[in-house]
C-alpha positions in Angstrom: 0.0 0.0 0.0 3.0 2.2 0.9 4.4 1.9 -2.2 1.4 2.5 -4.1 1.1 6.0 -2.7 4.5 7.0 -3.1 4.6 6.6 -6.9 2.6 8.4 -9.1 0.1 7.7 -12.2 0.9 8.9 -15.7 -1.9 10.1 -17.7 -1.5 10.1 -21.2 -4.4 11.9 -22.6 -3.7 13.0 -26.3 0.2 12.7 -26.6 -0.1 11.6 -29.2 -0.9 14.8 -31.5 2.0 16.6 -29.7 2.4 19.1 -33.1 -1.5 20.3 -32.2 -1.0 20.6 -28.1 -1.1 24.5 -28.4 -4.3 24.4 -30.2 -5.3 22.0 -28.1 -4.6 23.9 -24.7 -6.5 26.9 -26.7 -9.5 24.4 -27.3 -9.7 23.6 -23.6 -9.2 26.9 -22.2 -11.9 28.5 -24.5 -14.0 25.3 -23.1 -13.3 25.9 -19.2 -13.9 29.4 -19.2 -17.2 29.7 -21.4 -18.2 26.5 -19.3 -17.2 28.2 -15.6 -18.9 32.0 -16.8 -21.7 30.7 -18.6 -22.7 28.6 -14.9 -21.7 31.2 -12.8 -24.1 33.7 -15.3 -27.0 31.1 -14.4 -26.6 30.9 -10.6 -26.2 34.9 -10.4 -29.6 35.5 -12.5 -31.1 32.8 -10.4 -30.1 34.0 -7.1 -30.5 37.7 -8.2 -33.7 38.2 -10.1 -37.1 37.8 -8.8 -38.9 36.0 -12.0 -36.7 33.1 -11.7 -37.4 31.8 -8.4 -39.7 29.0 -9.7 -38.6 25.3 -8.6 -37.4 24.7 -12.2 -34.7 27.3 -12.3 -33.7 26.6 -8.7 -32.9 23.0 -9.9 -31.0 24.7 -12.6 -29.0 26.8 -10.5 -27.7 24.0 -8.7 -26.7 22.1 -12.2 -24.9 24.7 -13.1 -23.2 24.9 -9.7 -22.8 20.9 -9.9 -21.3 21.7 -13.7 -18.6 24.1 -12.5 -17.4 21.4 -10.0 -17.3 19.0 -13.0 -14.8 20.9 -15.4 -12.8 22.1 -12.6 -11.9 18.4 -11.7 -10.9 17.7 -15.0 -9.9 20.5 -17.2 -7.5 22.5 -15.5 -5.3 19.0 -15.0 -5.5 17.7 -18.7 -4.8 21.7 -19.8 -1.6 21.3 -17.4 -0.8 18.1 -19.2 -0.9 20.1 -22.3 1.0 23.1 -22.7 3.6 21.9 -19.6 4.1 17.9 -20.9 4.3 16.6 -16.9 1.4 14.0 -17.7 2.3 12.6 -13.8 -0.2 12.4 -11.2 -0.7 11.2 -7.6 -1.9 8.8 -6.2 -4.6 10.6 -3.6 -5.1 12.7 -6.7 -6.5 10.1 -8.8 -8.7 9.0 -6.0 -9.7 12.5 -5.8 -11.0 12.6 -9.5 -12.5 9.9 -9.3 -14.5 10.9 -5.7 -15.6 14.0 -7.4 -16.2 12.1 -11.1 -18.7 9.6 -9.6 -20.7 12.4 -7.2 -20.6 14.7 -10.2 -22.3 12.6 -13.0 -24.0 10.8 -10.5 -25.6 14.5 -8.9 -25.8 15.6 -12.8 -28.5 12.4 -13.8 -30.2 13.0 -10.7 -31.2 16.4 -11.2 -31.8 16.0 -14.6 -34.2 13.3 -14.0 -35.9 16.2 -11.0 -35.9 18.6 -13.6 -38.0 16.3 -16.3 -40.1 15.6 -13.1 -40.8 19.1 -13.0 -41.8 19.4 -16.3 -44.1 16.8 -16.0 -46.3 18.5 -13.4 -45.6 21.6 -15.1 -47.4 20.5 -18.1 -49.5 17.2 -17.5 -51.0 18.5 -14.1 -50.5 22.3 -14.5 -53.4 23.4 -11.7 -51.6 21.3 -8.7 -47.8 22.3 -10.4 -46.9 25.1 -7.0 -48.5 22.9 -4.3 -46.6 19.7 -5.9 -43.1 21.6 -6.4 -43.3 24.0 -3.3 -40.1 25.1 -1.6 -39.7 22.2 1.1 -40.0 19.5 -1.5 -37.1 21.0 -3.8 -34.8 21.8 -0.9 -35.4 18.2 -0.1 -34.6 16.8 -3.8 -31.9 18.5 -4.2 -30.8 17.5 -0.4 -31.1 13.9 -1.4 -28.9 14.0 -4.1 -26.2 15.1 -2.3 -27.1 12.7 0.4 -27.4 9.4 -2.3 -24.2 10.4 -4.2 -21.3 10.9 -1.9 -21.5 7.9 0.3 -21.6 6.0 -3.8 -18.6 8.0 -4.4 -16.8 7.4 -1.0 -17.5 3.5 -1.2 -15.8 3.7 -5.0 -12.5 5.8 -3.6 -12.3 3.3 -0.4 -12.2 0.3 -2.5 -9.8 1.5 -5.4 -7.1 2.5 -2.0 -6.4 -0.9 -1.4 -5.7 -2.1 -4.9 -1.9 -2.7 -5.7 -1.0 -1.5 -9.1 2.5 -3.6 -10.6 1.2 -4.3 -14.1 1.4 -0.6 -15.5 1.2 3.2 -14.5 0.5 4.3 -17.6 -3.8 5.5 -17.8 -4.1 6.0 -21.7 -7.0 8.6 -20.5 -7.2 12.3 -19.4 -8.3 11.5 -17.0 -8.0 8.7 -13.7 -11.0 6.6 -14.9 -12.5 3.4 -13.2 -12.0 1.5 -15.6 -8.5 2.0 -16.6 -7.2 1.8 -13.4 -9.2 -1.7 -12.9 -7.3 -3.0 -15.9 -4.0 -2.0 -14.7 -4.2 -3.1 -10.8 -2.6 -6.6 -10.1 -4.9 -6.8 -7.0 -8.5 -8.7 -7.0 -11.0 -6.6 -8.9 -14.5 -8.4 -8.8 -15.7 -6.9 -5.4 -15.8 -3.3 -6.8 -16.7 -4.9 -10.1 -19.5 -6.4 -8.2 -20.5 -3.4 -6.6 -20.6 -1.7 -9.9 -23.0 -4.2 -11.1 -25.1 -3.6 -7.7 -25.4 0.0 -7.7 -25.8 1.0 -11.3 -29.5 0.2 -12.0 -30.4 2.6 -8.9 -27.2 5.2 -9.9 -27.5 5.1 -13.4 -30.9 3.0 -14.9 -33.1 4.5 -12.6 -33.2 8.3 -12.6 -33.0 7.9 -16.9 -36.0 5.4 -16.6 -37.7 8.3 -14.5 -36.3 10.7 -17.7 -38.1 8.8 -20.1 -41.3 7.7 -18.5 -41.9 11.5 -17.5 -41.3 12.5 -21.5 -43.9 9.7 -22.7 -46.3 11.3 -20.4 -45.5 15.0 -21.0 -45.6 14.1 -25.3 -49.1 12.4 -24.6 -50.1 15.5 -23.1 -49.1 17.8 -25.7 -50.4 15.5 -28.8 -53.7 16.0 -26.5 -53.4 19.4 -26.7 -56.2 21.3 -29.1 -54.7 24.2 -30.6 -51.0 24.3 -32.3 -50.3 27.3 -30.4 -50.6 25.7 -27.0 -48.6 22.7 -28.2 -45.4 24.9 -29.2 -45.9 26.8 -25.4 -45.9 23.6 -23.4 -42.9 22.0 -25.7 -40.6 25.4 -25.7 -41.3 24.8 -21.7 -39.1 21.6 -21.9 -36.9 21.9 -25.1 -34.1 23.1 -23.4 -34.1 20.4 -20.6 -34.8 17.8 -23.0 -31.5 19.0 -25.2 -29.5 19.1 -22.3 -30.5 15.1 -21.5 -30.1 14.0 -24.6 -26.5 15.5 -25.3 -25.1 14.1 -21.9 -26.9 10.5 -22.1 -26.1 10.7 -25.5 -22.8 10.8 -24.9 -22.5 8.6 -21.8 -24.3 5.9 -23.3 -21.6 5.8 -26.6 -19.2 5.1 -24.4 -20.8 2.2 -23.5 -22.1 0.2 -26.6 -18.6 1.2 -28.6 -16.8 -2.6 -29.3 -13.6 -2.3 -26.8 -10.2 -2.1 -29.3 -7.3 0.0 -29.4 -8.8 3.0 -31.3 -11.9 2.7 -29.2 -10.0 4.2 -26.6 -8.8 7.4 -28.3 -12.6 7.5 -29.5 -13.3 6.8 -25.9 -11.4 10.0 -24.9 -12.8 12.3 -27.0 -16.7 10.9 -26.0 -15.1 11.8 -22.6 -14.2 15.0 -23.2 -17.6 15.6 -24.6 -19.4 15.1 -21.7 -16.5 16.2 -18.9 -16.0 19.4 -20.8 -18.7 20.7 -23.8 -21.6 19.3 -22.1 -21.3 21.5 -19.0 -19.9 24.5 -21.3 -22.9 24.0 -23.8 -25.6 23.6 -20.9 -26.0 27.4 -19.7 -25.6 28.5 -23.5 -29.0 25.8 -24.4 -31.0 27.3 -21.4 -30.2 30.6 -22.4 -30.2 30.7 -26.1 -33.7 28.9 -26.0 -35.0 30.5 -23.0 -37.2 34.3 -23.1 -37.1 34.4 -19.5 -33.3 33.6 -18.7 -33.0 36.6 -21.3 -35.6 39.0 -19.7 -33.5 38.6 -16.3 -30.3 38.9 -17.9 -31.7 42.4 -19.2 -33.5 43.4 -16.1 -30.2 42.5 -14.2 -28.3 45.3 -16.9 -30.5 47.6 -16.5 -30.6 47.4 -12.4 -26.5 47.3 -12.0 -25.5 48.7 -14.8 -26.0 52.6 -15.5 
């Protein structure tokens, strides 16, 4: 155990296209900051404007605060690797991004399957939508994901700290992934690969079964709908939310069905990246761009603080 500690992980993450590594480092910087203002726009509009302090946007606010958390594990690290070449990383570092990795996507599904909850009482049973979603019972949702999430995460970190790793230290990832290190420990793996089993139906499965089922209802209850007008109000009301689930399960689940070989892995990377780093920068820009309110309180907030 000793001497797993005292020697550090190399991540390799995209060595291999050294001649592009200053367009690269410009790719990811552009990434982490539009990713880290465009959240940080969200949570001050949430927090400071009035019209916005509906259960839906609270939910919001706390993805976005999740999402900064998310690219800050991974993207300053792999920018590091980058421009500076020291692709070497510790060992209570790795268990650290992986700690925040698992709460983060785990936190991220969870409120995305609270937020198409939402939008289901929003639109299928509109009259009971404020006593259904009142204050208590957000506070509370959002509560429990925190509560669920980090003891997942902690079990995950506790169980990779006793694995011995002789076979290699190279991670061909950006990142210290499960799976990687799992194929590169010498030590017994099928307890955590047991647990993995265990705990992804109710992790994983569950909250995008919850995703779906509230869709089917909410696209019954629009096709019901009489007039075409109506239809386009109660679908704009959950565009946005339904973009952002499909880009991150979207990505996720690629990862996932893609045949395991060599280049599977750099393809594997760069699905990665998608959903570590573009997902998160492209979330606040989907519920802005395609939101009239988020763009009424943006103006109302100008016109307030700004003379």
């Amino acid at each position: 155990m000793n001497s797993t500690i005292q020697k550090d992980f190399h991540l390799l993450a995209f060595s291999r296209y050294e001649e592009d590594q200053p367009l690269l480092f410009m790719g990811l910087f552009m990434i982490y900051l539009t990713a880290v203002l465009g959240n940080m726009m969200i949570i001050v509009l949430v927090c400071l404007v009035s019209q916005l302090h509906t259960p839906m946007y609270f939910f919001l606010c706390n993805l976005a605060f999740q999402d900064i958390i998310f690219v800050s594990v991974f993207l300053p690290k792999l920018m590091v690797i980058t421009i500076t070449g020291d692709t070497s990383i510790s060992f209570p570092s790795c268990l650290t991004q992986m700690f925040l990795f698992s709460l983060c996507i785990g936190i991220d599904i969870f409120l995305l399957a609270t937020m198409a909850y939402d939008r289901y009482v929003a639109i299928c049973i509109p009259l009971r939508y404020y006593l259904i979603m009142n204050t208590r019972v957000c506070v509370l949702l959002v509560t429990m994901a925190w509560i669920l999430y980090i003891p997942n995460a902690m079990c995950y970190s506790l169980l990779l700290s006793g694995l011995s790793f002789c076979k290699s230290r190279e991670l061909n990832h950006f990142f210290c992934e499960l799976k990687m290190l799992l194929e590169i420990s010498c030590s017994d793996t099928s307890h955590i690969k047991q647990f993995m089993t265990v705990e992804l139906p109710f992790v994983g499965i569950l909250p995008f079964v919850l995703i779906l089922t509230s869709y089917v209802y909410i696209i019954a209850t629009i096709i019901k709908l009489q007039t075409s007008a109506a239809k386009l109000k109660a679908f704009s009301s959950c565009s946005s939310h339904l973009t952002v689930v499909l880009l991150l399960c979207g990505t996720s689940i690629g990862i996932y069905i893609r045949p395991d070989s060599q280049n599977s892995q750099e393809q594997e990377k760069y699905l990665s990246l998608l959903y570590t780093g573009v997902v998160p920068m492209l979330n606040p820009l989907v519920y802005s761009l395609r939101n009239r309110e988020v763009w009424s309180a943006a103006k109302i907030l100008l016109e307030k603080y700004v003379p």
